[in-house]
C-alpha positions in Angstrom: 144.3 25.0 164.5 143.0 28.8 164.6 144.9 31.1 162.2 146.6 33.9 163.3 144.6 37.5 162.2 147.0 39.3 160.1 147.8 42.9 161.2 147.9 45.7 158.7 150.2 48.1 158.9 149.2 51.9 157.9 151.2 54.3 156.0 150.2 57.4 158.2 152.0 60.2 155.8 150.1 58.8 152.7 147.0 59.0 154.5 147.8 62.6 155.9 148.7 63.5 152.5 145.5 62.0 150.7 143.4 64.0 153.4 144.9 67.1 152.7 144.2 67.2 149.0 140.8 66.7 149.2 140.5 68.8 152.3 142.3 71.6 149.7 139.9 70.2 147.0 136.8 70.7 149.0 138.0 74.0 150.6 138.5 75.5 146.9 135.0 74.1 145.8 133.3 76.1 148.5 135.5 78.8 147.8 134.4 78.6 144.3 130.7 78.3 144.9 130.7 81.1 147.3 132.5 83.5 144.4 129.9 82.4 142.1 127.3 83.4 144.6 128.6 86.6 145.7 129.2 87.7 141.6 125.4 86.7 141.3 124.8 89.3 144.3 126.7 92.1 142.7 125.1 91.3 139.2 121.4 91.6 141.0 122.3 94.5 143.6 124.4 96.1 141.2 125.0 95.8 137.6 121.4 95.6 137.3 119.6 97.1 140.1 118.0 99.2 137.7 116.5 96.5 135.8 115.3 94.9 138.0 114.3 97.5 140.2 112.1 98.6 136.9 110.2 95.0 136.4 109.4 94.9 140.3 108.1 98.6 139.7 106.0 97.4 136.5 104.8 95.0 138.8 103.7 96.9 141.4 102.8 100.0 139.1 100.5 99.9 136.4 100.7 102.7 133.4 97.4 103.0 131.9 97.0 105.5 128.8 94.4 108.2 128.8 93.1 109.1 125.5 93.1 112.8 124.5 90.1 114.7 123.7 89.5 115.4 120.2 89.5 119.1 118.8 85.9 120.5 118.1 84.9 121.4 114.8 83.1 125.0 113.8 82.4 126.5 110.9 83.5 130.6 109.9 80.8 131.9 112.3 81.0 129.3 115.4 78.5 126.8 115.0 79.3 123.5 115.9 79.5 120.7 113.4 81.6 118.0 114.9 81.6 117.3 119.1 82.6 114.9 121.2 79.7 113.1 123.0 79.8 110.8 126.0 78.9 107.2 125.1 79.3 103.8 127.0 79.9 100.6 125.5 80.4 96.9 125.7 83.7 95.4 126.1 84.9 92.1 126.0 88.5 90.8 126.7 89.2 87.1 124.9 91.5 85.5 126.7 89.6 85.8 129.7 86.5 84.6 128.2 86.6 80.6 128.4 83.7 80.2 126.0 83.1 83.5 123.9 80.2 82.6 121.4 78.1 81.4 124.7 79.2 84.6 126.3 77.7 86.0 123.6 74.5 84.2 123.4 73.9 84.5 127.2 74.6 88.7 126.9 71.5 89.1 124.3 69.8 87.6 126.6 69.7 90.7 128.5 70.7 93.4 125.9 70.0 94.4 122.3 73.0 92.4 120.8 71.5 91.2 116.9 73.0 87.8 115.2 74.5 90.0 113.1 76.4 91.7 115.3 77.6 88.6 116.8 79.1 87.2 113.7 80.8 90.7 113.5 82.7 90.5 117.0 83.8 86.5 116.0 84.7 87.9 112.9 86.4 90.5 113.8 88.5 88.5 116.8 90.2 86.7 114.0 92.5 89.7 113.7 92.4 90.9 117.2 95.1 90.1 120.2 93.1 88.0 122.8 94.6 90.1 125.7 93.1 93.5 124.5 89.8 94.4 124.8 87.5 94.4 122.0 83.9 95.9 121.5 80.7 93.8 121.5 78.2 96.9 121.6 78.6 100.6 121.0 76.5 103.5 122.3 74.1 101.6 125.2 71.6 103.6 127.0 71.6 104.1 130.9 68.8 101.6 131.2 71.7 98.9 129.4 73.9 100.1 131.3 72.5 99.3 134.4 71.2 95.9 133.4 73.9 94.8 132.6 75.7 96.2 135.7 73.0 94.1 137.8 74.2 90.8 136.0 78.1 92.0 135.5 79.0 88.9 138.1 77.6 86.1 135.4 80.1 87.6 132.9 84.5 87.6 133.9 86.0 89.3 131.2 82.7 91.5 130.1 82.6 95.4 131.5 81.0 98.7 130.1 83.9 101.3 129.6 82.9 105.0 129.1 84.5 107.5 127.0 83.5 109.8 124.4 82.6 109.6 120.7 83.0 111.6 117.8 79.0 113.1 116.6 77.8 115.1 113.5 75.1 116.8 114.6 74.2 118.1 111.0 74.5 114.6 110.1 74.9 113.9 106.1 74.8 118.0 105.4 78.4 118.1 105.8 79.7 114.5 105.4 81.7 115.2 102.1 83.8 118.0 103.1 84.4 117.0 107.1 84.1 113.1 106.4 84.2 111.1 109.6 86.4 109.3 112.2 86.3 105.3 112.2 87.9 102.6 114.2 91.9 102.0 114.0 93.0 99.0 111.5 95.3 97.4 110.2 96.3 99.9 107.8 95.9 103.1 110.0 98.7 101.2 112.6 101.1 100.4 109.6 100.8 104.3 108.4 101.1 105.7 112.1 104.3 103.1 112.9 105.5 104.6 109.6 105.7 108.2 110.9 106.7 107.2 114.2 103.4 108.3 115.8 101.6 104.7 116.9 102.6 105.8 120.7 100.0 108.5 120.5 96.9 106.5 119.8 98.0 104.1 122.9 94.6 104.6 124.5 92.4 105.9 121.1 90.7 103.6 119.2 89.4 105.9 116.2 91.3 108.0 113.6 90.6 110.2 111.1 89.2 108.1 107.8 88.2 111.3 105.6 87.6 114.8 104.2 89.1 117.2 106.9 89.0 114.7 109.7 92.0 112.9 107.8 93.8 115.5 106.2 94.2 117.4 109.8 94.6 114.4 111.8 97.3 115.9 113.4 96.1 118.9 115.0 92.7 117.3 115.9 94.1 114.3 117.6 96.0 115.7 120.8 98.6 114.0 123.0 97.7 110.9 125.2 98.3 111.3 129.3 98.8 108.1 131.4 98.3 107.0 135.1 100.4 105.9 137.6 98.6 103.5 139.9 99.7 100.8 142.6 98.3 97.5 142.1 98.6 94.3 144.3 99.5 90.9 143.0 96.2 89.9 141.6 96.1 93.8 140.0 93.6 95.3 142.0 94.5 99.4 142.4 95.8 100.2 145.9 96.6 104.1 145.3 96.5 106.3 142.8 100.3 107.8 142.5 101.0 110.1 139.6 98.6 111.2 137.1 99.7 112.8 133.6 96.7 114.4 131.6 96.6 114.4 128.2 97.0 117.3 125.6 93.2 117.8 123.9 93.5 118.2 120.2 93.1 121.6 118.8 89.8 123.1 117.7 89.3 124.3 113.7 87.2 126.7 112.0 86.3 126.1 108.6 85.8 128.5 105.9 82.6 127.4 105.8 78.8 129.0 106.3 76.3 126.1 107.4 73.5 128.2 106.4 74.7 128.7 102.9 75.7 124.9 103.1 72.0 124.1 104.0 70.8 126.0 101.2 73.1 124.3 99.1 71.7 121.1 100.0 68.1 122.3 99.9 68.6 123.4 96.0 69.6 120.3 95.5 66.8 118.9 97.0 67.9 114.7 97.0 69.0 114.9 92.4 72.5 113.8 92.3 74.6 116.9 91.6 77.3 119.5 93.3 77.5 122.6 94.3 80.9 124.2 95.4 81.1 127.9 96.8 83.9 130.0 97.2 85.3 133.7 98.3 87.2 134.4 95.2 89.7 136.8 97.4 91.4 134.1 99.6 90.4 130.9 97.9 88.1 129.5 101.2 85.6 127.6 100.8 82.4 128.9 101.8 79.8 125.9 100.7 80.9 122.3 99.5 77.4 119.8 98.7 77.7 116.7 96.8 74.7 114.8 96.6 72.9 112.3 97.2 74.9 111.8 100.8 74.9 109.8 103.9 74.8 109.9 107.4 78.9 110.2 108.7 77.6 109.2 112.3 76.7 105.1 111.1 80.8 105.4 110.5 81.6 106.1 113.9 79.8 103.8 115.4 81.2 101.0 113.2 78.5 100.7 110.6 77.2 96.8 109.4 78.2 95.0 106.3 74.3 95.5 105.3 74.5 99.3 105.4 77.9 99.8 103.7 77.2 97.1 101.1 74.2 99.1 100.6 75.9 102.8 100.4 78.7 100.1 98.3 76.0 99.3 95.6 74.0 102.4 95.5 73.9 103.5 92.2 73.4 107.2 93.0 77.1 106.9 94.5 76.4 109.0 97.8 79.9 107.4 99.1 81.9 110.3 96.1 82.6 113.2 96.7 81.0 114.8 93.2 82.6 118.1 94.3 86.0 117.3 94.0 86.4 113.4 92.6 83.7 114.3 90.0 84.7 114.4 86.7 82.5 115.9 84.1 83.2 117.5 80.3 83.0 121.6 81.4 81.2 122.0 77.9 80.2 125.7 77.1 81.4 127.1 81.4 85.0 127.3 79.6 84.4 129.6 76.8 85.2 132.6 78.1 88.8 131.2 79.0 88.7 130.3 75.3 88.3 133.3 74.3 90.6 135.1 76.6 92.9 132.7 75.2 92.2 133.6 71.6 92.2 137.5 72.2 95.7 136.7 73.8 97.1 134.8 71.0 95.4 137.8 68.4 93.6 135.1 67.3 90.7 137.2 67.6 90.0 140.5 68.6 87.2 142.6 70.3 86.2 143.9 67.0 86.3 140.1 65.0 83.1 139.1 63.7 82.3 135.7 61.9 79.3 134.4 60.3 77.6 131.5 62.1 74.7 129.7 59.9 74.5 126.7 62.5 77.5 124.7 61.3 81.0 124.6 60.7 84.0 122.5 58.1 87.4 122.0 58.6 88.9 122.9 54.9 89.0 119.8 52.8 86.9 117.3 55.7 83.2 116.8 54.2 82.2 116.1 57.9 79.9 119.2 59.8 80.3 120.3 63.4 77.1 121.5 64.3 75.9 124.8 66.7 73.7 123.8 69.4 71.1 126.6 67.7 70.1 124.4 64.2 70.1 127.6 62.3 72.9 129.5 63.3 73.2 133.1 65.3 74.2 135.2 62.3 77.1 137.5 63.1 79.0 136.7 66.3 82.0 138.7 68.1 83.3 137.3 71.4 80.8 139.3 73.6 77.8 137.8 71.9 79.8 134.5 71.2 80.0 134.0 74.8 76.4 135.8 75.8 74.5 132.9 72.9 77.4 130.4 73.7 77.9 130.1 69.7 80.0 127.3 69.4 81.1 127.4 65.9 82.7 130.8 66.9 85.3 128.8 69.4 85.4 125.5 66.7 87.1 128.4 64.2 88.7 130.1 67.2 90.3 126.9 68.3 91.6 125.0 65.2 93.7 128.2 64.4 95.6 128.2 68.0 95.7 123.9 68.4 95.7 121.8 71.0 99.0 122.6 72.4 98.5 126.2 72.8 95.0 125.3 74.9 96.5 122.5 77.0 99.0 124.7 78.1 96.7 128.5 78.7 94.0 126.4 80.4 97.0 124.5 82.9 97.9 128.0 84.7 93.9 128.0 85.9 94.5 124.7 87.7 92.8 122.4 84.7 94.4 118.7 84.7 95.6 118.8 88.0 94.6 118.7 91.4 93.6 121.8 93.2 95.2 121.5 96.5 92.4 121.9 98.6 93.4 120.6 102.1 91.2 117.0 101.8 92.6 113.8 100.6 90.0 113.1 98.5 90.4 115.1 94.9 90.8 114.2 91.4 93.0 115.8 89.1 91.0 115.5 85.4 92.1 115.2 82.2 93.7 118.6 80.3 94.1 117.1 77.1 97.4 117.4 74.7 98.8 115.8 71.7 101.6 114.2 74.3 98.9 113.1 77.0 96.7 111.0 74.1 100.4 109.7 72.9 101.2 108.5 76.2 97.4 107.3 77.4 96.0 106.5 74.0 99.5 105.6 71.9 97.6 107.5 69.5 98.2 110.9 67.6 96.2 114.0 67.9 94.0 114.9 65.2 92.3 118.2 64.2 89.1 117.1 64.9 89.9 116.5 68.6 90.6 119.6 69.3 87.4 121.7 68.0 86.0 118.8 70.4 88.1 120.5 73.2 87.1 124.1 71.9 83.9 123.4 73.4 84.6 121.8 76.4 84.0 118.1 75.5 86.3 115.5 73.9 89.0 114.0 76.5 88.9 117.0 78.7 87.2 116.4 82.3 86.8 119.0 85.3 85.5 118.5 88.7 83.1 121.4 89.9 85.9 122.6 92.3 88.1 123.0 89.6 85.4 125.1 87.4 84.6 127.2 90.9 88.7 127.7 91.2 89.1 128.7 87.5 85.9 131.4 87.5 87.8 132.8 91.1 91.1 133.0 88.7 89.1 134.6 85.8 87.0 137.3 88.2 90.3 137.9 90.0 91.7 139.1 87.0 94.6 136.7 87.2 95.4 136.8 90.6 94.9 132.7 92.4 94.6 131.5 95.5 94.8 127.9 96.4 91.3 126.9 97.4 91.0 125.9 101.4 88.7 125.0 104.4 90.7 125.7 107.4 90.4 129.8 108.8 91.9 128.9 112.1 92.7 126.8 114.8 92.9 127.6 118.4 94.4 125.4 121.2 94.4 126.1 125.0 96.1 128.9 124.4 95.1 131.2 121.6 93.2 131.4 118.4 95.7 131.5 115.0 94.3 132.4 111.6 95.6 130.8 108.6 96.6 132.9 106.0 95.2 131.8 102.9 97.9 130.3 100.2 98.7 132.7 97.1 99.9 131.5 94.0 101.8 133.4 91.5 99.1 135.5 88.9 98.5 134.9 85.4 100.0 137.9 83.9 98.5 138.4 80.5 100.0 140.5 77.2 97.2 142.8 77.3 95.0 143.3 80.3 92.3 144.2 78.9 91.6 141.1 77.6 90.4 140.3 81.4 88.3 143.1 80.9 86.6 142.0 77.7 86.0 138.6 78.9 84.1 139.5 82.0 82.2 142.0 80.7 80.8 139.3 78.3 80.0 137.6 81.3 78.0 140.3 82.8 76.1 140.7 79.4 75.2 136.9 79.9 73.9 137.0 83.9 71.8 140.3 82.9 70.4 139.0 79.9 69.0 135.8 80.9 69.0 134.8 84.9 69.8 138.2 86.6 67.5 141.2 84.8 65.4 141.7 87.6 68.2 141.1 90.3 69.4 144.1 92.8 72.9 143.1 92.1 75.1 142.8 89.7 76.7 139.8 88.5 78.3 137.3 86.1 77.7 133.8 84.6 78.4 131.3 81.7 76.4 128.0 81.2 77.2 124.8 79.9 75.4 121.5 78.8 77.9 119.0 78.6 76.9 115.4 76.6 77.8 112.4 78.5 77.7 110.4 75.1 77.9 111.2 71.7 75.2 112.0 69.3 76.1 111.0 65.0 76.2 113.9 62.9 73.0 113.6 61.1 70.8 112.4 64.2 69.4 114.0 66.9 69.1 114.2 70.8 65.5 113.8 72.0 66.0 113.9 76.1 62.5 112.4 76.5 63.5 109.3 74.8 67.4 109.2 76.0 67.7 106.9 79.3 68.4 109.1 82.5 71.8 107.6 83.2 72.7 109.1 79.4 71.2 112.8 79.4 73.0 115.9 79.5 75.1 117.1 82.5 73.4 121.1 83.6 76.3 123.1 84.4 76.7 126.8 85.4 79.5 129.2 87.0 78.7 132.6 88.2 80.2 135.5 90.7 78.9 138.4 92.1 79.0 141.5 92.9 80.8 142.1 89.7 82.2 145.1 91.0 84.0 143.0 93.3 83.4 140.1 93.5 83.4 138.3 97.2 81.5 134.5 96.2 82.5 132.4 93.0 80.0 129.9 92.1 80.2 126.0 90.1 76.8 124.2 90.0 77.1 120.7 88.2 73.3 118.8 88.1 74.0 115.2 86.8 71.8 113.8 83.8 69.4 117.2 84.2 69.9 118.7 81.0 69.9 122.1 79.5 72.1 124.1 81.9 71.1 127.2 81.6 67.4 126.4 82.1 68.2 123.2 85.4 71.7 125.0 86.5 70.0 128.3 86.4 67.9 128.3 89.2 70.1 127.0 91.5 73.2 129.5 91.0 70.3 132.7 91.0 68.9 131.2 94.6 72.5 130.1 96.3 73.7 133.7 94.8 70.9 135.8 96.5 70.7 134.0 99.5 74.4 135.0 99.6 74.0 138.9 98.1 70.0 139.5 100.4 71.2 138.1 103.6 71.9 140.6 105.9 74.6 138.4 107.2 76.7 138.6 103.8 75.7 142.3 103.2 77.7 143.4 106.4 80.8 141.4 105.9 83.6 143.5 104.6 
């Protein structure tokens, strides 16, 4: 028997009722999706249309920076001594090199490209950002250029950029007082970040690294320009559309003369030494040589480990600046400040006269401080004290004013600190006092260190700008200037002279102590290096020990080693009438000063008084 089929019965309202809800449900999802999407449309149309409009525009435009030209450097009279030349070199950008040592080995194939130049570039990529650019070879010819242009297609990632580079066309003549311009590290990026300035070197890739290519980094550099350009998808330029050039940097003129400078460096003729010229009635520098130098061009170009390890271990030190980081004892060159010093504290007077029979004792010390003459001058006053450079006239002179008294006279004429001389690289010396040796020594002072000082030896240390500044000071009768290189600038619009620096003048209980003093120089120039001369000047030498000799023994400089004779010194001015050139000559190891120094001050002086140059300057 079939069964019957059952029959089921529908609840239509239930069903109506589910339907509706989910109909509602769906209806409200859409709804819902549909508000998300449209708030997503106003966000991107909208709220940040700018945005995005900006990253489709960096996109589709690329900024590239333009480097600035660097300001030109002249000396007082125009002559060029730092340009800008064109140069082209190698570039390679990592991260689009697969394999960069065979790169490497495959480019010097066709070019000049040493092993040791390789290592440099690998080395150097340890600390450089793959995606930049980053120099294999500087300064290629046009025949490298176009080789390499012929095989350009075996090498993605390789290209020759052209720009310019700083050149010293007087080459190591000038190195120490314009120094040079080197590639941006490191260091240089943390300094420039520091003052808020790392946006202006966006397209330069050397700075200032010395002398007054550091110091007036600033002016010299200029302001960067960019360019606008269109670029397609894979970054090739469609159109060119805005283009922003850059501010050059300003030119300088230097106080300088390069024909005095050469001389400079031709009476120095290679011995290690200084010599440091200056117009006593501003404070600019007119010469600045410190020798042995080197050539400030190998810097520019990035110079090999072998060459600066070479410069590095020199023993000569060509890398110092002897002019200002030079430290040396000023021996007998600061007598006549002695004795002003003495005639100021009545210590002495024009009229004293002591008996000098080639020694001198402390009262109650057994021990003798000998005169550089073995048997004495006789009777001394200051003019012939300072004319034979008696030194047991200053070793009584001294003891009766102390230490104190000195340290604090010889301070107003810029001894123990640094001159301000617009370059980075100075030293301050030592102007010793009874507190300095506490503090440096933890020792007290003792008598005997200060007849020492009386004669410019001991602790006390000068550079030769420092001796040059002190003789402007001293022919200047008290009135100072702070020693400088830069006369003027001129950008694109005008040319502005700097007007020098004046400090305040040592003002003196009796001027005509000044009087007395240089007089005594004259006396000194006119009986020794300057009789026959057609002008008049002044001088005081100085022989300054680098060690120290026992009381009973003596020096013989033919049997001392080189690195142990006697330091040659010398200042001198002239006219002095009025005196327009101050000079401080320092020959290292050369010996007696007046007979090495000598020379050297009467040839850099007349080619300064004779030349017909000098003679019509006002």
């Amino acid at each position: 028997m079939t069964p019957k089929k059952r029959v089921t019965i529908h609840d239509h309202a239930l069903e109506a009722g589910i339907f509706r809800r989910r109909a509602i449900f769906t209806f409200l999802c859409v709804v819902a999706l549909f508000g998300v999407l449209l708030t997503n449309l106003y966000h991107l149309q909208v709220t940040s249309h700018a945005d995005y409009t900006t990253r489709a525009d960096d996109n589709r435009i690329r900024v590239t920076p333009v480097a600035p030209s660097r300001g030109l450097i002249f000396d007082r009279n125009g002559v060029l001594l730092a340009e800008n030349q064109p140069i082209f070199s190698l570039e390679l950008t990592p991260e689009k090199v697969k394999d960069v040592p065979g790169t490497l080995k495959q480019l010097a194939e066709i070019l000049p490209i040493s092993a040791e130049e390789q290592e440099d570039f690998l080395e150097a990529l340890k600390f450089h950002r793959r995606f930049k650019p980053l120099t294999v070879k500087n300064n290629l010819n046009e025949d490298e250029v176009a080789l390499f242009s012929v095989n350009q297609h075996r090498f993605p990632g390789v290209r020759i950029e052209a720009g310019l580079k700083r050149f010293y066309p007087h080459g190591e003549l000038l190195t120490h007082v314009l120094g040079f311009v080197g590639k941006i590290n490191a260091k240089d990026r943390t300094a420039l970040e520091k003052a808020d300035r790392w946006s202006d070197y966006a397209a330069s890739k050397d700075i200032g690294k010395q002398g007054v290519e550091k110091y007036y980094e600033n002016l010299l550099h200029g302001k960067p320009g960019h360019l606008e350009e269109e670029v397609n998808n894979r970054g090739r330029t469609i159109r060119t559309l805005r283009t922003v050039p850059p501010e050059p940097g300003q030119d300088l003129y230097l106080t300088l003369d390069i024909n005095l400078q050469r001389k400079a460096m031709e009476l120095l003729s290679g011995r290690r030494g200084t010599i440091v010229a200056m117009d006593p009635r501003d404070g600019g520098i007119l010469a600045l040589v410190s020798s042995p130098s080197y050539d400030p061009n190998l810097f520019v170009q990035g110079i090999s480990s072998k060459n600066y390890s070479d410069l590095l271990n020199d023993k000569s030190r060509p890398l110092i600046n002897r002019a200002t980081q030079g430290l040396y004892s000023p021996a007998s060159t600061i007598k006549p400040l002695m004795a002003l010093l003495g005639l100021e504290e009545q210590v002495i007077s024009e009229r004293t006269r002591i008996f000098d029979p080639g020694y001198w004792q402390m009262p109650g010390v057994e021990r003798k401080w000998r005169d550089w003459k073995k048997w004495g001058h006789g009777y001394v006053d200051v003019y012939s004290a300072i004319v034979e450079s008696c030194d047991i006239f200053f070793y009584d002179m001294v003891s009766k004013m102390g230490i104190d008294k000195v340290a604090a006279f010889m301070t107003q004429f810029g001894f123990g600190d640094s001159t301000g001389v617009d370059i980075f690289e100075e030293a301050a010396g030592i102007m010793p006092s009874s507190d300095w040796k506490r503090i440096r020594h933890n020792q007290p002072w003792y008598p005997g260190d200060t007849i020492s000082v009386g004669i410019g030896q001991g602790y006390w240390t000068a550079s030769p700008l420092q001796l040059a500044h002190s003789t402007a000071v001293l022919a200047n009768r008290g009135k100072r200037f702070v020693p400088h290189l830069l006369k003027a600038m001129k950008d694109k619009s005008a040319k502005i002279e700097r007007p020098p620096e004046q400090l305040p003048p040592i003002e003196l209980k009796n001027p005509r102590n000044w009087e007395i003093i240089n007089e005594a120089m004259r006396q000194t120039a006119h009986k020794s290096r300057f009789t026959d001369a057609s002008y008049t000047a002044a001088m005081k030498t100085g022989t300054a020990q680098v060690f120290s000799v026992a009381q009973d023994a003596k020096y013989d400089h033919d049997k001392v080693a080189e690195h142990l004779r006697d330091n040659a010194l010398i200042v001198a001015y002239a006219p002095f009438e009025e005196p327009r050139i101050v000079l401080s000559v320092v020959l290292e190891n050369a010996g007696w000063g007046g007979a090495n120094a000598g020379p050297v001050a009467r040839a850099m002086l007349d080619e300064f008084m004779l030349h017909e140059q000098w003679k019509a300057q006002p």
